[in-house]
C-alpha positions in Angstrom: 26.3 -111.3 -12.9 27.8 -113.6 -15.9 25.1 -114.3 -18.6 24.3 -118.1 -18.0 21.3 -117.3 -20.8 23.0 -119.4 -23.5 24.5 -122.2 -21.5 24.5 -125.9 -23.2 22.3 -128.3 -21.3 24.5 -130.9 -21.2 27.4 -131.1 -18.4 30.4 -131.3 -18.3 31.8 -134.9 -17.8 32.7 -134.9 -14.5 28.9 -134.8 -13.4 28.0 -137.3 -15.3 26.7 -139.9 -13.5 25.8 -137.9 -10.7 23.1 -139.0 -8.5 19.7 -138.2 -9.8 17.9 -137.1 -6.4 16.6 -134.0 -5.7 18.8 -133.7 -2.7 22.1 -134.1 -4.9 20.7 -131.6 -7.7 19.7 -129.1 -5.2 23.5 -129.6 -3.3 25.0 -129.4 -6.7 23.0 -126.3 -7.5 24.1 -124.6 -4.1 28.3 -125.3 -5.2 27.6 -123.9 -8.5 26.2 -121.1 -7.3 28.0 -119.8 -4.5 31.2 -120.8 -6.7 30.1 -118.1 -9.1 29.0 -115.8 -6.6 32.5 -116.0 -4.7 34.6 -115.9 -8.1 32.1 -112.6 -9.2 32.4 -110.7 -5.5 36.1 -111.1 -5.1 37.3 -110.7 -8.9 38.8 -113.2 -9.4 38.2 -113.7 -12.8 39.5 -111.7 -16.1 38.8 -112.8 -19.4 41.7 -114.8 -21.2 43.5 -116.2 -18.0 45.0 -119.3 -17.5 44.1 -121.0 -13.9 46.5 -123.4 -12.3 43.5 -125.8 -10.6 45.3 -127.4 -7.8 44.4 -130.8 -7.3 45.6 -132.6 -4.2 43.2 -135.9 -4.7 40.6 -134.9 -2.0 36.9 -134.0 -1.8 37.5 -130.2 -1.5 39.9 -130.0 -4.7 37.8 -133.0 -6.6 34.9 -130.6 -5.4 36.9 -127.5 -6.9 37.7 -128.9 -9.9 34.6 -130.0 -11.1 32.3 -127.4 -10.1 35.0 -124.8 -12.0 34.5 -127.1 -15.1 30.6 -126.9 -15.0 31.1 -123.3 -15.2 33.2 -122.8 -18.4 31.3 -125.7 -19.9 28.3 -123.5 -19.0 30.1 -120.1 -20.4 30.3 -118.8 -17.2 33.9 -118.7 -16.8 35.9 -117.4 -19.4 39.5 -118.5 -18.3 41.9 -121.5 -19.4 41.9 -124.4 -16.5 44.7 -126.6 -15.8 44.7 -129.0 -13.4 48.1 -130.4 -11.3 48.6 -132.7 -8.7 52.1 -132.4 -7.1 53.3 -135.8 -6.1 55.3 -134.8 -3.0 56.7 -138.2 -3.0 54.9 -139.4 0.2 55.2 -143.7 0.5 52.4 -145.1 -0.8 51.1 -142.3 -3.0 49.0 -143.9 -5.8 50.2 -142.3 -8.2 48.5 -143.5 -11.2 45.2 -142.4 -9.2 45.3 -138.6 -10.3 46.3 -139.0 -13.8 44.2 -141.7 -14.9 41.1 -140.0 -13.8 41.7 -136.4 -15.5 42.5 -138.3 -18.9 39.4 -140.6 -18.5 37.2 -136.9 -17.8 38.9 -135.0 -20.7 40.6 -132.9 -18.1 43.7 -131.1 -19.2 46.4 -131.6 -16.5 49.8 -131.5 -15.3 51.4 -134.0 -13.2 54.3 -132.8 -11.1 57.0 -135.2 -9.1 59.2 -133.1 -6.2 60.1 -134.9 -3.6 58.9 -132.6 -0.7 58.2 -135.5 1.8 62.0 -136.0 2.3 63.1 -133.1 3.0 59.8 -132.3 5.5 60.7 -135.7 7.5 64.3 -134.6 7.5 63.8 -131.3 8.9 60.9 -131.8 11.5 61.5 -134.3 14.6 59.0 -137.2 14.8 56.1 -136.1 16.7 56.6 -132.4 15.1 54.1 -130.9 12.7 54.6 -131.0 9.5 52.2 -128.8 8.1 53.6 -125.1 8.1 57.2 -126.5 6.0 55.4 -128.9 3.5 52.8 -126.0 2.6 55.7 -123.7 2.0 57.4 -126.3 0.0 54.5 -126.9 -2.1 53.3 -123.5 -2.6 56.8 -122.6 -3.7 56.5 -125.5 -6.5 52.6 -124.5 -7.8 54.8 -120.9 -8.0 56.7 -122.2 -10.3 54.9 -124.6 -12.3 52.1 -121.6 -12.9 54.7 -119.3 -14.5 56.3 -122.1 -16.5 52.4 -122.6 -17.7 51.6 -119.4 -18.5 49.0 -119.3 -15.5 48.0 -115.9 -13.7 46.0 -117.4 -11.3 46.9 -120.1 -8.5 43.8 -122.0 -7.8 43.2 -123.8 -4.1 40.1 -125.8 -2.8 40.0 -124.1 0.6 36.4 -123.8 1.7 34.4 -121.5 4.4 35.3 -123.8 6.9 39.3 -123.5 6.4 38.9 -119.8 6.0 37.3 -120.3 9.4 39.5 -122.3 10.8 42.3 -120.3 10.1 40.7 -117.1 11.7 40.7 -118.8 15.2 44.0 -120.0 14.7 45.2 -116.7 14.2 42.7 -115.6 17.1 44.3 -118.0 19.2 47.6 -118.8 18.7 49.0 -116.1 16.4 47.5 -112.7 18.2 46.2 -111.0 15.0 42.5 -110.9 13.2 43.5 -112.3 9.8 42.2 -115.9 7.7 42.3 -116.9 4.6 41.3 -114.1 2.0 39.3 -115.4 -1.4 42.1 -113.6 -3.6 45.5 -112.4 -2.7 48.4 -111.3 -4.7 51.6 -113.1 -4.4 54.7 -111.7 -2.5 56.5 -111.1 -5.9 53.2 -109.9 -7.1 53.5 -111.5 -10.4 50.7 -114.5 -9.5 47.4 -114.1 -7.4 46.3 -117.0 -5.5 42.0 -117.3 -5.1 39.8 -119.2 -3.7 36.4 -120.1 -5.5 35.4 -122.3 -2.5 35.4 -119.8 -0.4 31.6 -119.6 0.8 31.1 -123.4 0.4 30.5 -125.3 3.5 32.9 -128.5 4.0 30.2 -130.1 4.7 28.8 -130.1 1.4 32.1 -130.6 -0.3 32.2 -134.3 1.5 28.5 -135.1 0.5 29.5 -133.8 -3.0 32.5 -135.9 -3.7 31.5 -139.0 -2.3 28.0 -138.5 -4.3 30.1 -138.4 -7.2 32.1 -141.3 -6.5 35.5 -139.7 -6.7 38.6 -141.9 -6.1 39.9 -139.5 -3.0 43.2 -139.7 -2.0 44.1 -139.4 1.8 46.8 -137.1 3.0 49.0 -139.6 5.1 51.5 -136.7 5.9 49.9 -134.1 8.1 46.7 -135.6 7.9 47.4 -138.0 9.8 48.8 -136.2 12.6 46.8 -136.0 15.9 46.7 -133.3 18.0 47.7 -129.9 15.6 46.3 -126.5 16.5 43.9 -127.0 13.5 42.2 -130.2 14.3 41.6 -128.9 17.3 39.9 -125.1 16.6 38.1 -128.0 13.8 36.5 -129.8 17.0 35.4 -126.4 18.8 33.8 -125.0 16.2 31.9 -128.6 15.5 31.0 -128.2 18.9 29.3 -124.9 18.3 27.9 -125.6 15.2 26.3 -129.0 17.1 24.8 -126.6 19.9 24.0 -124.0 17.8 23.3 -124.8 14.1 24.2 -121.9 11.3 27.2 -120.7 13.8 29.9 -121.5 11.2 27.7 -119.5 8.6 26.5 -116.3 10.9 30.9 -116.8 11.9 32.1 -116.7 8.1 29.7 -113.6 7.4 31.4 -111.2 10.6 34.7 -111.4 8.8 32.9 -109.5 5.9 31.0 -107.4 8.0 34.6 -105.2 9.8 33.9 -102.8 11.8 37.4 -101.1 12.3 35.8 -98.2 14.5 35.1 -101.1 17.2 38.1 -103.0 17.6 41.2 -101.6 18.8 44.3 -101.3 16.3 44.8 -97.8 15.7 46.3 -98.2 12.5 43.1 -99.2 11.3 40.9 -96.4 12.8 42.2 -92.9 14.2 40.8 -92.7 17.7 43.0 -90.2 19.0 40.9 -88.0 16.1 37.8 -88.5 17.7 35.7 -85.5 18.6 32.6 -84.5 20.4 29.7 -83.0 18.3 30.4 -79.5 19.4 33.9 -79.3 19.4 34.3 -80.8 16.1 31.5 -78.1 14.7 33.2 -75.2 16.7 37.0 -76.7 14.9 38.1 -76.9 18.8 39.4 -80.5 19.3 42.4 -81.0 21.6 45.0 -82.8 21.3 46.5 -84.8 24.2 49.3 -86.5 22.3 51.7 -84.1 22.7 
């Protein structure tokens, strides 16, 4: 674990005026925690980076953002942050929003203008969803801005409850076992992409950010859509979590808990190699494949 032994008791200013309850210091406590914890378990940090914090203006990456800041003003991250905000153009984007509030917080930034939203509306009929293209366009844009920055890591806000999400999508719609991972490497692999959030609940994200007072911008492009594939595996596992409370987290801990020997994709697990105890002592194993 990082040394947290010498850290400053002060805070970094995006906490300050946080709420002084003992529910909000205890919430506060859990984000910083299992921020470190995921960050420690999956690698993602190496002394010396340069992180490009993406910032999209809602609770998860306001979330992100501060809880990454509390730990290098604690020493407990030793990387570079910069934040960015692409501003895909959308009407009615306050764009003054974003930049206003990272000068005001001492928050080193980058603020980026592509126009994304054009080209999504001009390609996808009305009705359509508008998620899958305008994530590719935008991921191809933090690409490039973290190379121009000298940034090795591409920071997102997803939480456990995306990574979740995105399992049962998968599960249900894609016909493969696969989410989100914490930390992948790029196609190119020149950038890896990570995700500190990855064991925070959504849940506490919202109570976090609204706590805080953070001026949180809506997504009017796809988050406004009714009906997609995700809102939908959202409302299931609400209803489970309703019925059944601690689902979501006993969920989130089977996808690091793989047992390849009892599922069924052989190019995971050798099957065909399997052996009774006294043919594989006595070397006399059969094989049928032929």
């Amino acid at each position: 674990m990082l040394d947290d032994s010498d850290a400053p008791d002060d805070i970094h200013p995006l906490f300050h005026g946080a709420p002084s309850s003992t529910e909000f210091r205890k919430l506060r406590k859990r984000l910083v925690r299992e921020t470190r914890e995921a960050i420690e378990t999956y690698g993602m940090a190496r002394r010396g980076d340069r992180w490009l914090v993406c910032l999209s203006g809602g609770k998860d990456s306001y979330t992100l953002l501060a809880v990454l800041h509390e730990l290098k003003w604690r020493g407990l991250l030793p990387v570079d942050l910069l934040a960015c905000n692409l501003d895909q153009g959308q009407p009615g984007f306050p764009a003054t929003v974003l930049p206003e509030f990272l000068t005001r917080m001492g928050v080193e930034h980058r603020i980026e203008y592509q126009d994304t939203y054009s080209v999504v509306t001009s390609k996808i009929a009305p009705g359509g969803t508008m998620c899958s293209l305008c994530s590719r366009l935008r991921r191809g844009n933090l690409y490039r801005i973290a190379r121009e920055e000298g940034c090795s890591t591409v920071v997102l806000g997803h939480h456990r409850d995306d990574i979740l999400e995105t399992f049962f999508m998968n599960l249900f719609h894609g016909g493969r076992l696969a989410a989100m991972p914490p930390r992948l490497l790029n196609e190119e692999g020149d950038l890896f992409v990570a995700r500190p959030l990855a064991y925070v609940a959504e849940a506490d994200c919202e109570k976090f950010a609204r706590a805080m007072g953070y001026p949180i911008i809506p997504c009017d492009l796809c988050g406004s859509q009714e009906g997609l594939q995700r809102a939908q595996v959202k409302k299931l596992l609400d209803e489970w979590e309703a019925r059944s409370p601690g689902r979501r987290q006993v969920m989130f801990r089977a996808l690091m808990n793989v047992r390849p020997s009892h599922l069924a994709d052989p190019a995971l697990f050798d099957f065909a190699a399997l052996a009774l105890a006294d043919a594989a002592a006595s070397g006399d194993v059969p094989d049928l494949r032929d």
